[in-house]
Residue frames as qw, qx, qy, qz and C-alpha x, y, z in Angstrom:
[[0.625, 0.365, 0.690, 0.012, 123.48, 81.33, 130.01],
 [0.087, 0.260, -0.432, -0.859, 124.22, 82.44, 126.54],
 [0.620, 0.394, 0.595, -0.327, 121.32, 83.12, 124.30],
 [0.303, -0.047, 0.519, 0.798, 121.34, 82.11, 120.82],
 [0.451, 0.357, -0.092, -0.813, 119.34, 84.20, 118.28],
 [0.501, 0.259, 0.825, -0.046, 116.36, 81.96, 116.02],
 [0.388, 0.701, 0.526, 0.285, 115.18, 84.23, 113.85],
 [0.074, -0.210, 0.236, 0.946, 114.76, 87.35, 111.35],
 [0.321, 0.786, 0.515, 0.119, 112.44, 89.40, 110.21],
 [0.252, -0.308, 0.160, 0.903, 112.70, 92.34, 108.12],
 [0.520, 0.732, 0.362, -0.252, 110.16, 94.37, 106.41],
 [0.674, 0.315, 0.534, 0.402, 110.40, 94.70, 102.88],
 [0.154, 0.874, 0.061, 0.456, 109.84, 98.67, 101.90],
 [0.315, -0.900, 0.128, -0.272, 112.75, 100.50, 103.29],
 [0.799, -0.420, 0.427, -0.054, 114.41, 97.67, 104.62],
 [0.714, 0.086, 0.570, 0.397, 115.69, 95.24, 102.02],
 [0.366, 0.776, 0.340, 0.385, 114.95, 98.36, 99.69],
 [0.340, 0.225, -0.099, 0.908, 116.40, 101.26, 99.37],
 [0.108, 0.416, 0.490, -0.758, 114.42, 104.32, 101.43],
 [0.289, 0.640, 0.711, 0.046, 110.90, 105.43, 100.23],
 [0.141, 0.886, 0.137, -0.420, 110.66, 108.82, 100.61],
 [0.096, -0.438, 0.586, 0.675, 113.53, 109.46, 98.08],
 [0.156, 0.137, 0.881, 0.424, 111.45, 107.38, 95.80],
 [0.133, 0.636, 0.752, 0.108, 108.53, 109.05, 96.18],
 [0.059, 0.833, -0.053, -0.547, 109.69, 112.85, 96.01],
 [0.180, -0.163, 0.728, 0.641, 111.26, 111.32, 92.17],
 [0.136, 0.470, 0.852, 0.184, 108.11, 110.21, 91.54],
 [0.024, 0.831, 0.364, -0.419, 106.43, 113.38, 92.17],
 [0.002, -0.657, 0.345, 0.671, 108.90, 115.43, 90.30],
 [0.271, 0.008, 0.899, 0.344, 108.47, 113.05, 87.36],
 [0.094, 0.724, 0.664, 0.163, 104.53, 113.08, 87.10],
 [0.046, 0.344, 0.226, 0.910, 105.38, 117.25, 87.38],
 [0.604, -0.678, -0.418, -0.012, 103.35, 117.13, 91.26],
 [0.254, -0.804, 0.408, -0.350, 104.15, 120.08, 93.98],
 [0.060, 0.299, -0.880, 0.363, 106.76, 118.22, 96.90],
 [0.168, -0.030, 0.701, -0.692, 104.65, 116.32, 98.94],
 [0.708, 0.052, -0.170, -0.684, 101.32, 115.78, 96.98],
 [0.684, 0.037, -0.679, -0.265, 101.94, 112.12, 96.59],
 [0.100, -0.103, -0.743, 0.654, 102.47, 111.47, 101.31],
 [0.375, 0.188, 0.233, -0.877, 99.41, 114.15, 101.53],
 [0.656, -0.032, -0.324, -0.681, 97.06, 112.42, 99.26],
 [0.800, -0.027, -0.560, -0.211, 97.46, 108.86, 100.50],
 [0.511, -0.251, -0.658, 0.493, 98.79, 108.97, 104.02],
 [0.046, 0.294, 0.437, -0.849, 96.73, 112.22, 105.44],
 [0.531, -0.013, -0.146, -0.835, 93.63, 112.59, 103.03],
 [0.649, 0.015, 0.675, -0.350, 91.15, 110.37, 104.88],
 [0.889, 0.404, 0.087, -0.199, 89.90, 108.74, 100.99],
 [0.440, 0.611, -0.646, 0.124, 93.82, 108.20, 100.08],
 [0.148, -0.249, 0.862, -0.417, 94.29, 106.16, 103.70],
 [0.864, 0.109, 0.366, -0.328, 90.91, 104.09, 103.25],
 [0.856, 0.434, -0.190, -0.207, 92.12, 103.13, 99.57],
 [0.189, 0.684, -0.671, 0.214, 95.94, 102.84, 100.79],
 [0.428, -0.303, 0.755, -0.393, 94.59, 100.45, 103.71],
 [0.813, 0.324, 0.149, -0.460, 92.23, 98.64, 101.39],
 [0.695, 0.464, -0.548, -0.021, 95.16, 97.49, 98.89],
 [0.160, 0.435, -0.805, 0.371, 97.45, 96.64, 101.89],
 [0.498, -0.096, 0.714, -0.482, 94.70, 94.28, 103.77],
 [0.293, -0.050, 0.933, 0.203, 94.08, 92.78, 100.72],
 [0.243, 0.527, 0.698, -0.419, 90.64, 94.01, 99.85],
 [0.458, 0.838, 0.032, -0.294, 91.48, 96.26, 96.78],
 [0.865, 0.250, 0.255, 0.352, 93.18, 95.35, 93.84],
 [0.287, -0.406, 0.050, 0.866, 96.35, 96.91, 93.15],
 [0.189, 0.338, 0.457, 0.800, 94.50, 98.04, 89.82],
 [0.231, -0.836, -0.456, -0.198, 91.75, 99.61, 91.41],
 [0.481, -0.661, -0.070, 0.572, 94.15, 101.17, 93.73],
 [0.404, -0.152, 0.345, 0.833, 96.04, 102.62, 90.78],
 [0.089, 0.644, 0.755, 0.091, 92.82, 104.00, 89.47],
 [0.369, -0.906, -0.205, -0.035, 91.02, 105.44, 92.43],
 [0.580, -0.555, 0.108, 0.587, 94.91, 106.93, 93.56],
 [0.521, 0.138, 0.369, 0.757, 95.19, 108.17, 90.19],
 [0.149, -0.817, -0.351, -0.432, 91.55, 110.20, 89.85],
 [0.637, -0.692, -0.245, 0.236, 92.91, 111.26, 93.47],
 [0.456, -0.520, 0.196, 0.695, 96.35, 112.54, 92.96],
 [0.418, 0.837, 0.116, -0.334, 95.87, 113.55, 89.10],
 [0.108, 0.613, -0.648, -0.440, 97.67, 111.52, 87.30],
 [0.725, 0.135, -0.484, -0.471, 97.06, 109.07, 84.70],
 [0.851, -0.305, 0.285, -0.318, 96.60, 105.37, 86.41],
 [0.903, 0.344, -0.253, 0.058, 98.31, 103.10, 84.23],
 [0.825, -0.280, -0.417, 0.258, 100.80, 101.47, 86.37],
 [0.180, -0.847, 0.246, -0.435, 101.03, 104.11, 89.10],
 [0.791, -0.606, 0.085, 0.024, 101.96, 101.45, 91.67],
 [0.794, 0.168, 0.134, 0.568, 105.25, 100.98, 89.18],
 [0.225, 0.654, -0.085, 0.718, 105.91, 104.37, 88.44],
 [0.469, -0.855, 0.123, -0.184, 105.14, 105.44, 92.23],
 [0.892, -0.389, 0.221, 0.057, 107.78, 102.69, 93.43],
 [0.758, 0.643, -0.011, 0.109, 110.08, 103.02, 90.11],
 [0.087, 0.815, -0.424, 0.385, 113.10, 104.46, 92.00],
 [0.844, -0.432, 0.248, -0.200, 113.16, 101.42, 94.54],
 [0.592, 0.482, -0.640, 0.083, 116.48, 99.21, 94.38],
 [0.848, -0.146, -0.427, 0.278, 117.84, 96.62, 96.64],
 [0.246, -0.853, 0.365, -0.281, 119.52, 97.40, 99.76],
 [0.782, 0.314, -0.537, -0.028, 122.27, 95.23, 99.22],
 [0.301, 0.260, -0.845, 0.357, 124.22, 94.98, 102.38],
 [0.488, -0.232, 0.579, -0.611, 121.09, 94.57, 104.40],
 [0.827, 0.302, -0.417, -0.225, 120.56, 91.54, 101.55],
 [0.543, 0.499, -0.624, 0.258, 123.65, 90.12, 102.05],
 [0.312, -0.205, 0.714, -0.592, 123.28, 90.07, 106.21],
 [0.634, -0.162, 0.525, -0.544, 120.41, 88.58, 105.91],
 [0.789, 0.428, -0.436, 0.060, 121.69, 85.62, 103.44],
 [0.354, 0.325, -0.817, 0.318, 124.62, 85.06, 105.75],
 [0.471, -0.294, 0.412, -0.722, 122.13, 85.05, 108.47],
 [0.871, 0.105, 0.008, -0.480, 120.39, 82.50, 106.87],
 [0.616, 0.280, -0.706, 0.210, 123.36, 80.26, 105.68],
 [0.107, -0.433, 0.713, -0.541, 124.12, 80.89, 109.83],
 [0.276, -0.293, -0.909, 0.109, 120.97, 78.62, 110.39],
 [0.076, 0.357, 0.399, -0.841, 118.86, 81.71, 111.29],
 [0.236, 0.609, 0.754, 0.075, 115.15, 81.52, 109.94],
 [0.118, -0.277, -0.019, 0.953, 114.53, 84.29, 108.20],
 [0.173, 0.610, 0.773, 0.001, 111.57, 86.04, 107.42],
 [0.184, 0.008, 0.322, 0.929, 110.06, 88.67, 105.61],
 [0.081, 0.670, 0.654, -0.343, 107.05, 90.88, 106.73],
 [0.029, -0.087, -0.303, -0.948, 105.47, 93.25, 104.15],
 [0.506, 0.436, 0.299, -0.682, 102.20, 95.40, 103.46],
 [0.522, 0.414, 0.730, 0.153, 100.06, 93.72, 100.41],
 [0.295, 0.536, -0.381, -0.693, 100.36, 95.85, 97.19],
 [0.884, 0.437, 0.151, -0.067, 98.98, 92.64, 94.96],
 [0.649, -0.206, 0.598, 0.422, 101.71, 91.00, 92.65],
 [0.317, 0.515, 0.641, 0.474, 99.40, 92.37, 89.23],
 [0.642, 0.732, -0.155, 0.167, 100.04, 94.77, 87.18],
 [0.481, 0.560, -0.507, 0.445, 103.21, 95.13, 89.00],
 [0.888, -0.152, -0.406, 0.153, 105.29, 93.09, 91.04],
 [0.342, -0.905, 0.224, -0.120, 106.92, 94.94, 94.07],
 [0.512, -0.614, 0.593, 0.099, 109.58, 91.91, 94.60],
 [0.834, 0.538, 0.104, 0.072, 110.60, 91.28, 91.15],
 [0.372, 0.717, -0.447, 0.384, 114.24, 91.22, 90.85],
 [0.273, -0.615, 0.601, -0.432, 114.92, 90.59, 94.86],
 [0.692, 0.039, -0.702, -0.166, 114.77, 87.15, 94.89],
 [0.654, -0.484, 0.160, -0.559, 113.35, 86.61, 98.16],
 [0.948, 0.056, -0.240, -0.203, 113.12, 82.67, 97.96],
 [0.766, 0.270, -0.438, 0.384, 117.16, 82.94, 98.87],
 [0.121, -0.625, 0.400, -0.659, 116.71, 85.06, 101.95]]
């Protein structure tokens, strides 16, 4: 019995994007931060993972996030979630697969964490809508 495939998903950081960490060791060197400050503050200091989980479940605005992440890491707020993310580009040929996928008749879908749409728009430019 052949089976046929129905669907795609694909997450959205990493995936359809180019890799994070490169983007966030630019970012660091940019804002003039040691290697590693910007992982350590928000994915291992217990108040960086409440606020980090807070934006992504929907419960804190990205501005507040850029704020409280800014008093946190020590640098100015004003669109940190842009400047953190600033280095992000398309990953085109995993674009492109999942376009022909879709022409193929394969549902595709697209699973991200919440980062709010305001001040800045994580999936500006990647037109989604055609995947």
């Amino acid at each position: 019995m052949t089976q046929y495939r129905k669907g795609l998903v694909l997450d959205f950081g990493g995936v359809l994007t180019t890799p994070l960490l490169p983007a966030a060791l630019a970012f660091e060197k940019r804002e003039g931060l040691a290697a590693g400050t910007l992982l350590t503050g928000l994915y291992l200091d217990p108040e960086g993972i409440r606020l980090t989980e807070r934006l992504e479940r929907g419960t804190l605005t990205q501005t507040h996030w850029n704020e409280a992440a800014g008093r946190l890491l020590g640098v100015r707020p004003e669109n940190l979630m842009g400047r953190v993310f600033a280095d992000l580009r398309p990953e085109t040929s995993v674009i492109a697969a999942a376009a022909a996928a879709r022409r193929a008749g394969v549902k595709v879908g697209i699973l991200s964490n919440s980062v709010g749409l305001a001040p800045w728009n994580l999936y500006d430019g990647y037109e989604l809508e055609k995947l």
